[in-house]
PDB file with SEQRES, HELIX, SHEET and CRYST1 records, atoms N, CA, C and O in Angstrom:
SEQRES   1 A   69  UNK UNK UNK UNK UNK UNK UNK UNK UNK UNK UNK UNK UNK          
SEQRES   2 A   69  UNK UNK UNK UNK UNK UNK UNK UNK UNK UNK UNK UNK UNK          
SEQRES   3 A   69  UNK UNK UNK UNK UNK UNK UNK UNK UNK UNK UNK UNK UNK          
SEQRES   4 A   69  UNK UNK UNK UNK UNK UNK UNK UNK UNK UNK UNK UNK UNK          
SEQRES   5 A   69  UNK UNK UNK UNK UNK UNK UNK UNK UNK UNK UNK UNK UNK          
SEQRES   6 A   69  UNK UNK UNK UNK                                              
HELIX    1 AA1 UNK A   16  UNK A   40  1                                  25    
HELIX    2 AA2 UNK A   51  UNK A   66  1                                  16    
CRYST1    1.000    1.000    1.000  90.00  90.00  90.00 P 1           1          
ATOM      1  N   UNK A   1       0.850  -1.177   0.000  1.00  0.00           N  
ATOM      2  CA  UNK A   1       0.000   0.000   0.000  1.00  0.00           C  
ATOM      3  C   UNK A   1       0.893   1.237   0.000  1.00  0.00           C  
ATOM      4  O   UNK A   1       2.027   1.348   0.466  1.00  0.00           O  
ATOM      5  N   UNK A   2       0.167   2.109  -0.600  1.00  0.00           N  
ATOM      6  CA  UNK A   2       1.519   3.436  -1.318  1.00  0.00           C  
ATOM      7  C   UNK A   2       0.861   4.786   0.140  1.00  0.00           C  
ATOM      8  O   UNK A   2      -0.278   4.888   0.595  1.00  0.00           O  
ATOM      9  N   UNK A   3       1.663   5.305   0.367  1.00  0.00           N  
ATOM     10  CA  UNK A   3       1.000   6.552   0.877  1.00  0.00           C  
ATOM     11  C   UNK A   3       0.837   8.073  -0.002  1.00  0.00           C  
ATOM     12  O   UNK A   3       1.689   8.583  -0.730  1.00  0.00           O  
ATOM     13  N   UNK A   4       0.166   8.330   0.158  1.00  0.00           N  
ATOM     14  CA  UNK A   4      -0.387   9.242  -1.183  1.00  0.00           C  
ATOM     15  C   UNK A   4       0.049  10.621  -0.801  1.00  0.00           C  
ATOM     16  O   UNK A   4      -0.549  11.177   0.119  1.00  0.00           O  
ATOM     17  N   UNK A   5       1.118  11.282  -1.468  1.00  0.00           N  
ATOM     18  CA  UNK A   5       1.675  12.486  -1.735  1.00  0.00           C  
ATOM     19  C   UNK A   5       0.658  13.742  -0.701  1.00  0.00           C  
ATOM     20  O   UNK A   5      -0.351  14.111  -1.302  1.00  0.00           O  
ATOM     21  N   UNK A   6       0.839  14.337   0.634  1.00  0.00           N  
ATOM     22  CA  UNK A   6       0.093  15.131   0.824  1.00  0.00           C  
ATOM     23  C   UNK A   6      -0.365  16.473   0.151  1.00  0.00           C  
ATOM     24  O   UNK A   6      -1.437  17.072   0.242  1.00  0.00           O  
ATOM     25  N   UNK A   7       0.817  16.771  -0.577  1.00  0.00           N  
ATOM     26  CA  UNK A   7       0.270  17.991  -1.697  1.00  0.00           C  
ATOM     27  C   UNK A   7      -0.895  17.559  -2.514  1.00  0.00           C  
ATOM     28  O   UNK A   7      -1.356  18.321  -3.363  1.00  0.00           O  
ATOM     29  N   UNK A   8      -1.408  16.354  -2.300  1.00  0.00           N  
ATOM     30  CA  UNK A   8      -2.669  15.481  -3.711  1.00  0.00           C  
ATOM     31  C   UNK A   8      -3.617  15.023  -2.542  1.00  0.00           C  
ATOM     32  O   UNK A   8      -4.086  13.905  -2.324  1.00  0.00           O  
ATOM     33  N   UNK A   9      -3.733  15.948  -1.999  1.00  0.00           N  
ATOM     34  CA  UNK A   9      -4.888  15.566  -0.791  1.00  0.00           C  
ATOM     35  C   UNK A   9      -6.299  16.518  -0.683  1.00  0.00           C  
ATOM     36  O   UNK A   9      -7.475  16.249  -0.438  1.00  0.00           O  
ATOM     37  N   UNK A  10      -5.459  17.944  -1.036  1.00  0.00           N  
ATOM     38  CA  UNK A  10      -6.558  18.942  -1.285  1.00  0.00           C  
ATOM     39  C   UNK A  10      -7.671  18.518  -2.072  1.00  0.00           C  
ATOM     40  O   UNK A  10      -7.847  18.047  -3.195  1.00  0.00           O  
ATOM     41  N   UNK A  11      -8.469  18.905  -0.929  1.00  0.00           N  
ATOM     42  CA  UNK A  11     -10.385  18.906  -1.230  1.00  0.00           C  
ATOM     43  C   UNK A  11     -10.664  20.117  -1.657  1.00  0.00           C  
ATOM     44  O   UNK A  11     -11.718  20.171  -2.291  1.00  0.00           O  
ATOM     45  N   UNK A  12     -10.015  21.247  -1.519  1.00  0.00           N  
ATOM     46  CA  UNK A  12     -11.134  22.310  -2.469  1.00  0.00           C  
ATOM     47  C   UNK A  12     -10.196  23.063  -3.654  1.00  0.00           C  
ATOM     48  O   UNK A  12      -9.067  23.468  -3.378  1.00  0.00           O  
ATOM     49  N   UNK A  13     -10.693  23.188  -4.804  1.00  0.00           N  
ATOM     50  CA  UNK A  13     -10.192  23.776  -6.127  1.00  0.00           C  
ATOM     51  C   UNK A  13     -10.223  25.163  -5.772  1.00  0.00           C  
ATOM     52  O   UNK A  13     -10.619  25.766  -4.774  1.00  0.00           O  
ATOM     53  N   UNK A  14      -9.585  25.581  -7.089  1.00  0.00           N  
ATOM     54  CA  UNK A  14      -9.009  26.713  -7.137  1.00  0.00           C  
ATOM     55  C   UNK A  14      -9.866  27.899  -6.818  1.00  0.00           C  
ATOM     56  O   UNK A  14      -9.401  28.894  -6.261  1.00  0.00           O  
ATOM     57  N   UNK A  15     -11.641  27.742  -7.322  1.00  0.00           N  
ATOM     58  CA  UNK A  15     -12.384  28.732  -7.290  1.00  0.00           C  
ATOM     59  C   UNK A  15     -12.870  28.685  -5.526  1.00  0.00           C  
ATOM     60  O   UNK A  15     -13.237  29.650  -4.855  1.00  0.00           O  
ATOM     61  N   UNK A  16     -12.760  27.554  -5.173  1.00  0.00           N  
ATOM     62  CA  UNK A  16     -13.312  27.096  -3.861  1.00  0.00           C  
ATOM     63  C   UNK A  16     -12.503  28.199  -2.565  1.00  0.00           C  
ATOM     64  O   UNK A  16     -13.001  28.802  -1.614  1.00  0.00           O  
ATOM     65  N   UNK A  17     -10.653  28.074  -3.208  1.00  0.00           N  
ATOM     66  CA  UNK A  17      -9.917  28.740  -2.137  1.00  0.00           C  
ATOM     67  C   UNK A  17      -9.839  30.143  -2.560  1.00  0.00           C  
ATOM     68  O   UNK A  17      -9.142  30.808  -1.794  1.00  0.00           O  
ATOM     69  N   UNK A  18     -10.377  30.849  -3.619  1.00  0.00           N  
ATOM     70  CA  UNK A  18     -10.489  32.267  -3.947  1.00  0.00           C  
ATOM     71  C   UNK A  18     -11.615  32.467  -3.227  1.00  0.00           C  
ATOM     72  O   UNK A  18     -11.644  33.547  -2.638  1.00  0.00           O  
ATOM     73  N   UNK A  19     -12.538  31.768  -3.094  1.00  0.00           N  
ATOM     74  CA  UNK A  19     -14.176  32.448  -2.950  1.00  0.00           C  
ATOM     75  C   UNK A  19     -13.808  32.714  -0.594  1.00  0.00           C  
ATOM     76  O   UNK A  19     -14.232  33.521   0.233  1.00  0.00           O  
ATOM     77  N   UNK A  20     -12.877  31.531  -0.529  1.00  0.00           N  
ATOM     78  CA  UNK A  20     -12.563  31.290   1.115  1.00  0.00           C  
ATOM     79  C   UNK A  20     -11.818  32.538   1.860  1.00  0.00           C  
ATOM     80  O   UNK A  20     -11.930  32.953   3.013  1.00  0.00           O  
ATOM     81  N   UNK A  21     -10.599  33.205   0.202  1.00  0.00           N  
ATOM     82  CA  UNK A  21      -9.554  33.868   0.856  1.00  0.00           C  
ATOM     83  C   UNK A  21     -10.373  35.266   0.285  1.00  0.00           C  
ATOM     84  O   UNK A  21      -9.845  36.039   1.085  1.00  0.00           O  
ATOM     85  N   UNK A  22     -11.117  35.990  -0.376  1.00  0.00           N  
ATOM     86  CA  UNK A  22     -12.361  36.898  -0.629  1.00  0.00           C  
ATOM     87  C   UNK A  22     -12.934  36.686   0.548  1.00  0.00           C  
ATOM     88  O   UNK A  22     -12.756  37.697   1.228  1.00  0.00           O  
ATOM     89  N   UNK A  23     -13.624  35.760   1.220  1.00  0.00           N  
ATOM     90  CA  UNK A  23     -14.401  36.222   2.563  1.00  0.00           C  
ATOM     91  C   UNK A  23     -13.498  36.285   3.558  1.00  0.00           C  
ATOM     92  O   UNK A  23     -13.662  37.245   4.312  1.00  0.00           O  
ATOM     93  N   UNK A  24     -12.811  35.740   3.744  1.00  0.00           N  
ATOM     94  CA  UNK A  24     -11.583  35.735   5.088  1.00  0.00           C  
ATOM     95  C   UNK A  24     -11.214  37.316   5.283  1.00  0.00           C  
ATOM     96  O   UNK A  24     -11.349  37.929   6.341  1.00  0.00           O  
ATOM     97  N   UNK A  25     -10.697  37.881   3.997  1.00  0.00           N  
ATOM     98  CA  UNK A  25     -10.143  39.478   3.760  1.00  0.00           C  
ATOM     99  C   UNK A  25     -11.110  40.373   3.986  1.00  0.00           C  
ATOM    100  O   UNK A  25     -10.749  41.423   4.519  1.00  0.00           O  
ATOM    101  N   UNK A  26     -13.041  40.152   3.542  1.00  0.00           N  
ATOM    102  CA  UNK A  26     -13.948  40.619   4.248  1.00  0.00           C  
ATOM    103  C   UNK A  26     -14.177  40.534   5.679  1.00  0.00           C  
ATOM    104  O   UNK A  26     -14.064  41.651   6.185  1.00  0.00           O  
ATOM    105  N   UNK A  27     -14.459  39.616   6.528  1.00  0.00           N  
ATOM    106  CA  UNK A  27     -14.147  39.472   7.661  1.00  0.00           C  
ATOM    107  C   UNK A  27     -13.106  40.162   8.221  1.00  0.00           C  
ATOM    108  O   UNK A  27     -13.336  40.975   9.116  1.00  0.00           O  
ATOM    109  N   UNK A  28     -11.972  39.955   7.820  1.00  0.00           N  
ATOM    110  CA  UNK A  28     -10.581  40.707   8.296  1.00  0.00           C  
ATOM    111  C   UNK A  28     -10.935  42.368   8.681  1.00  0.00           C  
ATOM    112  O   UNK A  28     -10.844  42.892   9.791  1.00  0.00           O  
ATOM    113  N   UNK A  29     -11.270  42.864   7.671  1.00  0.00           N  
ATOM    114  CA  UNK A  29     -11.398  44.217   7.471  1.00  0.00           C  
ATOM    115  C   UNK A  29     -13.038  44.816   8.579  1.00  0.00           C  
ATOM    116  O   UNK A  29     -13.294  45.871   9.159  1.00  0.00           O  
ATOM    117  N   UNK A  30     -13.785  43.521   8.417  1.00  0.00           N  
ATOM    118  CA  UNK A  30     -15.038  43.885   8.951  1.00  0.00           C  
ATOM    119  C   UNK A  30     -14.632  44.091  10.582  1.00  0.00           C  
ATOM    120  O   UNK A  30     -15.046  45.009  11.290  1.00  0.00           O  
ATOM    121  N   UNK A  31     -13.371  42.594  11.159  1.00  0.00           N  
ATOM    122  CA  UNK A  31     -13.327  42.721  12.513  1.00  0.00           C  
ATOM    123  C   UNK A  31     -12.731  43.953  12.464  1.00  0.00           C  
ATOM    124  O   UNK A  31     -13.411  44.744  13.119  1.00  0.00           O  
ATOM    125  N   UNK A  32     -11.631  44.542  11.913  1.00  0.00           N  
ATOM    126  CA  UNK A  32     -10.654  45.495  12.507  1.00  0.00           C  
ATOM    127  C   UNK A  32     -11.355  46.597  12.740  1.00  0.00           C  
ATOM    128  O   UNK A  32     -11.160  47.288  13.740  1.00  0.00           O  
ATOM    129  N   UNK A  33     -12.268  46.877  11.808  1.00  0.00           N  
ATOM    130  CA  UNK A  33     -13.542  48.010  11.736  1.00  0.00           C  
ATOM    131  C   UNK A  33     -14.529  47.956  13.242  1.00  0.00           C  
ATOM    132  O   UNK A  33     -15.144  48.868  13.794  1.00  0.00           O  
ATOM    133  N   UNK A  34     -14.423  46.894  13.518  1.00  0.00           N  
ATOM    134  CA  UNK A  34     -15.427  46.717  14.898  1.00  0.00           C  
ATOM    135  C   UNK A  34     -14.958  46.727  15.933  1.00  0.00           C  
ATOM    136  O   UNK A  34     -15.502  47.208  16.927  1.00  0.00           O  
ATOM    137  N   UNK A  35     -13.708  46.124  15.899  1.00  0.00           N  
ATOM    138  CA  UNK A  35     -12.622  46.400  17.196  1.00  0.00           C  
ATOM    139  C   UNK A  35     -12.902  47.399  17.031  1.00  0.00           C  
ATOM    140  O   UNK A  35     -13.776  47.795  17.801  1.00  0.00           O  
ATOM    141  N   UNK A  36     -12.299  48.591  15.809  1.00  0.00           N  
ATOM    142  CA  UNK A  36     -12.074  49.929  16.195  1.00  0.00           C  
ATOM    143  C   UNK A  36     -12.531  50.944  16.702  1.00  0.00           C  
ATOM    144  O   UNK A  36     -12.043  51.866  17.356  1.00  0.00           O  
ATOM    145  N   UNK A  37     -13.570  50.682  16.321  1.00  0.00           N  
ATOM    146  CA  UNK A  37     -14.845  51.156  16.705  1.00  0.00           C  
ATOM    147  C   UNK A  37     -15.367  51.262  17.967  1.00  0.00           C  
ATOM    148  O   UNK A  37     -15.537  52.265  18.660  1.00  0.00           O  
ATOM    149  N   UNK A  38     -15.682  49.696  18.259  1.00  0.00           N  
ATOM    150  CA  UNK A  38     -15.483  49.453  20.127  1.00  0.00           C  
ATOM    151  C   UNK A  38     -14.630  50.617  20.877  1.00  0.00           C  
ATOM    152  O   UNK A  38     -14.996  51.428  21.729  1.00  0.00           O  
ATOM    153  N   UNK A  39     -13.390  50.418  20.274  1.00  0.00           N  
ATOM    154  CA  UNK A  39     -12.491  50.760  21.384  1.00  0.00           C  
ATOM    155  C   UNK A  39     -12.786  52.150  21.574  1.00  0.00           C  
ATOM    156  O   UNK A  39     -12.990  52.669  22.672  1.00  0.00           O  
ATOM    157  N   UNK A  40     -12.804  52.810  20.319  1.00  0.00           N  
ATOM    158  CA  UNK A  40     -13.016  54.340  19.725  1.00  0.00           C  
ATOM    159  C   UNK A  40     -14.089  54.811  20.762  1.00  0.00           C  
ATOM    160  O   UNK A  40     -14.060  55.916  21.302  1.00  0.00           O  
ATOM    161  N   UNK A  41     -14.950  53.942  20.959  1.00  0.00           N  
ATOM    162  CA  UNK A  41     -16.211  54.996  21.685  1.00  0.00           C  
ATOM    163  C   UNK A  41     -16.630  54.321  22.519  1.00  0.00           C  
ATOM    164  O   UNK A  41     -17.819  54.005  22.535  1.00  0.00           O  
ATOM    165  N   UNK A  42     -15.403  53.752  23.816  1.00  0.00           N  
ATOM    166  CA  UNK A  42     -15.073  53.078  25.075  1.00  0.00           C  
ATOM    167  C   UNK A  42     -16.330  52.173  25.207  1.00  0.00           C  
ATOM    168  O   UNK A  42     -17.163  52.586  26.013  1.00  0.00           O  
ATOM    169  N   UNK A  43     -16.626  50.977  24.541  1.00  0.00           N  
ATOM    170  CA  UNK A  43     -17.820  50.628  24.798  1.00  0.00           C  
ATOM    171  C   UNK A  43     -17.486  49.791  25.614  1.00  0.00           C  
ATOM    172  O   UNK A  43     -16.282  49.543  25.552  1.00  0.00           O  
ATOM    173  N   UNK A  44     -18.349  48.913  26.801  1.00  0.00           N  
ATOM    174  CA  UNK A  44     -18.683  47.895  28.089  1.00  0.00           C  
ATOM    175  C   UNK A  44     -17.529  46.386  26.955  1.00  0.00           C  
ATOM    176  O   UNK A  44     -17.580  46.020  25.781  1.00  0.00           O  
ATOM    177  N   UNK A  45     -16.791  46.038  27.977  1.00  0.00           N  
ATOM    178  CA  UNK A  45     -16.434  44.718  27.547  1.00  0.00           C  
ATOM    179  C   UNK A  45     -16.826  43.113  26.876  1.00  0.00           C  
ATOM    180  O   UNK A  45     -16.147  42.316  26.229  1.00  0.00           O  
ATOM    181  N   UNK A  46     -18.095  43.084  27.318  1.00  0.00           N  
ATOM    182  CA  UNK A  46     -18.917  41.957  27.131  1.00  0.00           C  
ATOM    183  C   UNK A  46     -19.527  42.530  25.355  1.00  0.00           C  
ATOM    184  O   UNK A  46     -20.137  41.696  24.686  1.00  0.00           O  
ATOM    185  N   UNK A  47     -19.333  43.658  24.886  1.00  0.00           N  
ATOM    186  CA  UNK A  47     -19.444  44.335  23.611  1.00  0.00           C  
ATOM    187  C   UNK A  47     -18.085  43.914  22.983  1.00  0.00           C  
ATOM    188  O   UNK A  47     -18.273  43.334  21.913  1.00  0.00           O  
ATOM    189  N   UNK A  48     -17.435  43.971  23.151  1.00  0.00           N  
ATOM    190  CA  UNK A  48     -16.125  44.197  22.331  1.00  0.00           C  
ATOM    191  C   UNK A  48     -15.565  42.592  22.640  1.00  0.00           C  
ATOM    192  O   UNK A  48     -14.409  42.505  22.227  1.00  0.00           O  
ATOM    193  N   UNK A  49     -16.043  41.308  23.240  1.00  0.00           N  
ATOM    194  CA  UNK A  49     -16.310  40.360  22.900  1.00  0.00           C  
ATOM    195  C   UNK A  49     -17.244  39.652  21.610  1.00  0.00           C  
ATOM    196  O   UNK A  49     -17.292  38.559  21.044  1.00  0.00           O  
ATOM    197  N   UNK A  50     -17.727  40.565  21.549  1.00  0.00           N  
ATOM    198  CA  UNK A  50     -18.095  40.540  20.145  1.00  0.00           C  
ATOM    199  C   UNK A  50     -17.003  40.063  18.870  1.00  0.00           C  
ATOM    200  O   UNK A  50     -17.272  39.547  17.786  1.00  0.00           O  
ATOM    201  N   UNK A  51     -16.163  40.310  19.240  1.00  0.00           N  
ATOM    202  CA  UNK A  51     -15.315  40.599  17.878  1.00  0.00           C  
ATOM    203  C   UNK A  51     -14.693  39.349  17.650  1.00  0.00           C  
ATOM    204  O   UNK A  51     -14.041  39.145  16.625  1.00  0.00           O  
ATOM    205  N   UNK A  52     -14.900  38.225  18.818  1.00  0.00           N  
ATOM    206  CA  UNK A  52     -14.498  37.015  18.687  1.00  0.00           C  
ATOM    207  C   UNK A  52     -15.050  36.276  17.708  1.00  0.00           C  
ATOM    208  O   UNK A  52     -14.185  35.602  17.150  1.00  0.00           O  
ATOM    209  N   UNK A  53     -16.439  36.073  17.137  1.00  0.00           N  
ATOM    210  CA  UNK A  53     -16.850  35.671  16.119  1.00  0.00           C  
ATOM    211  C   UNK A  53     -16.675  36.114  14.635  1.00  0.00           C  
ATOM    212  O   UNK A  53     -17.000  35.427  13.667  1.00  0.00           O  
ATOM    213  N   UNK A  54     -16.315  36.917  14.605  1.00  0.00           N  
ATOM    214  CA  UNK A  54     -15.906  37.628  13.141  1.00  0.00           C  
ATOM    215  C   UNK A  54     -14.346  36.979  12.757  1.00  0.00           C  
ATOM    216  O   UNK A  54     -13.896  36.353  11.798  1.00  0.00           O  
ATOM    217  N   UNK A  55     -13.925  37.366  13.741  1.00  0.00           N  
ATOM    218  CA  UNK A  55     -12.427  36.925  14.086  1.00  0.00           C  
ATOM    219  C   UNK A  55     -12.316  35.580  14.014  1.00  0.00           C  
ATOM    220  O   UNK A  55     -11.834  35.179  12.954  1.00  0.00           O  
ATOM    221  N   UNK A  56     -12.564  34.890  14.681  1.00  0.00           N  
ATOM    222  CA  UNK A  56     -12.869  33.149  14.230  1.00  0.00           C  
ATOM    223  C   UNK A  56     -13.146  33.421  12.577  1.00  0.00           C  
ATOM    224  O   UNK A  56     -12.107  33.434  11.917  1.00  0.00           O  
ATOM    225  N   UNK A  57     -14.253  33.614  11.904  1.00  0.00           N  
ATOM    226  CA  UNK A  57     -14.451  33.167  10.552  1.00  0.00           C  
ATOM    227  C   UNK A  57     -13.379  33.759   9.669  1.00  0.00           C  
ATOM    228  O   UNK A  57     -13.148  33.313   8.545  1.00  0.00           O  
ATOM    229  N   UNK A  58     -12.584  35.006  10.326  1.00  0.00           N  
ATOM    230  CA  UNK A  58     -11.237  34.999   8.943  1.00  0.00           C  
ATOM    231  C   UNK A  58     -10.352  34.061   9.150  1.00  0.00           C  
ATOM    232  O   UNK A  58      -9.717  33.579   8.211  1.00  0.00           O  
ATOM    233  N   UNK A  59     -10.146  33.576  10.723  1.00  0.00           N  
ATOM    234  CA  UNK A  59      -8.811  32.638  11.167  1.00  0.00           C  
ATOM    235  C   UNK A  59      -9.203  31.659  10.200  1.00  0.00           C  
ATOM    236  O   UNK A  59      -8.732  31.610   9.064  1.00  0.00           O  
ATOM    237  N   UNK A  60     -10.028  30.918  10.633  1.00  0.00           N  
ATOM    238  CA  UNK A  60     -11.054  29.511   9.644  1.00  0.00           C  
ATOM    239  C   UNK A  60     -10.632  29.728   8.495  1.00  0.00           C  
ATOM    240  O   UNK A  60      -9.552  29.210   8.212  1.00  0.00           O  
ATOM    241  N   UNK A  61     -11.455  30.703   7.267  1.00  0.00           N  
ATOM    242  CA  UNK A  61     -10.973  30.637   6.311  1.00  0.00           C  
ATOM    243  C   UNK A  61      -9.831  31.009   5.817  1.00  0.00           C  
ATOM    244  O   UNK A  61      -9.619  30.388   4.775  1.00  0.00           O  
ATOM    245  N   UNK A  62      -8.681  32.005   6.175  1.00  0.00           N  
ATOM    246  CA  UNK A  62      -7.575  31.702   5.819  1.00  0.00           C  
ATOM    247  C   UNK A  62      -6.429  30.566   6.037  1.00  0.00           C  
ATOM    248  O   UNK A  62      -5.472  30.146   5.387  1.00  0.00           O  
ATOM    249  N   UNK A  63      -6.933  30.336   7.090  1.00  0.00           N  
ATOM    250  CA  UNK A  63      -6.222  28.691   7.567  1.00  0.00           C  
ATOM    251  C   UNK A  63      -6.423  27.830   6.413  1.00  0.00           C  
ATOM    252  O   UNK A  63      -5.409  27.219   6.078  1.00  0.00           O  
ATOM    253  N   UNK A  64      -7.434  27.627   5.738  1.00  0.00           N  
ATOM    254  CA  UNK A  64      -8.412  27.122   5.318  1.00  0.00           C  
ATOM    255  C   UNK A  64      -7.756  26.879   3.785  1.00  0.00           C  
ATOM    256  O   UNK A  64      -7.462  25.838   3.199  1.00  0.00           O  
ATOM    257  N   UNK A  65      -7.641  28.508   3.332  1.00  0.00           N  
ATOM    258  CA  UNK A  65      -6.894  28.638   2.047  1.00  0.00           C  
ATOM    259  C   UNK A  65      -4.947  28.315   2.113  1.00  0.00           C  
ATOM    260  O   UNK A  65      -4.282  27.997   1.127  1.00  0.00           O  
ATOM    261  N   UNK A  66      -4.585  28.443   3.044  1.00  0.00           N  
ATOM    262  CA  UNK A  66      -3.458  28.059   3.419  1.00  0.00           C  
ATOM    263  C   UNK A  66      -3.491  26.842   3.664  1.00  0.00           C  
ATOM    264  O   UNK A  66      -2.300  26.646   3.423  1.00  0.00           O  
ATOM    265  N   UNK A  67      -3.876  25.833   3.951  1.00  0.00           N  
ATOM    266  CA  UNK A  67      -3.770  24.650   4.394  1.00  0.00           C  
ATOM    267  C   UNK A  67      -4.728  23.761   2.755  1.00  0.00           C  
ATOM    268  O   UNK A  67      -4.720  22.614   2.310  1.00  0.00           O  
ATOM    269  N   UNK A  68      -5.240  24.716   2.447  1.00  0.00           N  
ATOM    270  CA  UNK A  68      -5.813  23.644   1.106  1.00  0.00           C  
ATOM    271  C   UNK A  68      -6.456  22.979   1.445  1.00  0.00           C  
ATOM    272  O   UNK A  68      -6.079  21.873   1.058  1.00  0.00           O  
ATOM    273  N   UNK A  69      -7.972  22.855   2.428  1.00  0.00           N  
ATOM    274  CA  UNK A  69      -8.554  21.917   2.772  1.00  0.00           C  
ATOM    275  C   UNK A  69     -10.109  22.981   3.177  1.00  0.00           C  
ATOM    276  O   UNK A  69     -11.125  22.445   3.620  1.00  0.00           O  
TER     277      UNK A  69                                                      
END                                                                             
């Protein structure tokens, strides 16, 4: 039994990791905008926890497009 080249493992094509690294760079820009914002006009902490979910979906998808999967 052969073990199969990990560069020939990737599950998503080319349009798949453009459409991943396009929303990741949206997200990106959307969190930094909301952090900034937060911080800008001292809002309560349990607010500016907020930014953890935005933040997760660029990590995800650029991982995502970097890792080819």
């Amino acid at each position: 039994m052969t073990v199969p080249d990990p560069g020939d493992l990737a599950n998503i094509g080319a349009d798949g990791r453009q459409l991943r690294l396009f929303i990741g760079v949206i997200f990106f820009f959307f969190t930094f905008g909301q952090a900034l914002l937060l911080t800008a006009f001292d809002m309560p902490l349990p607010l500016r926890v907020s930014v953890f979910v935005p933040a997760w979906i660029t990590a995800l998808c650029l991982l995502q497009v970097r890792g080819s999967t």
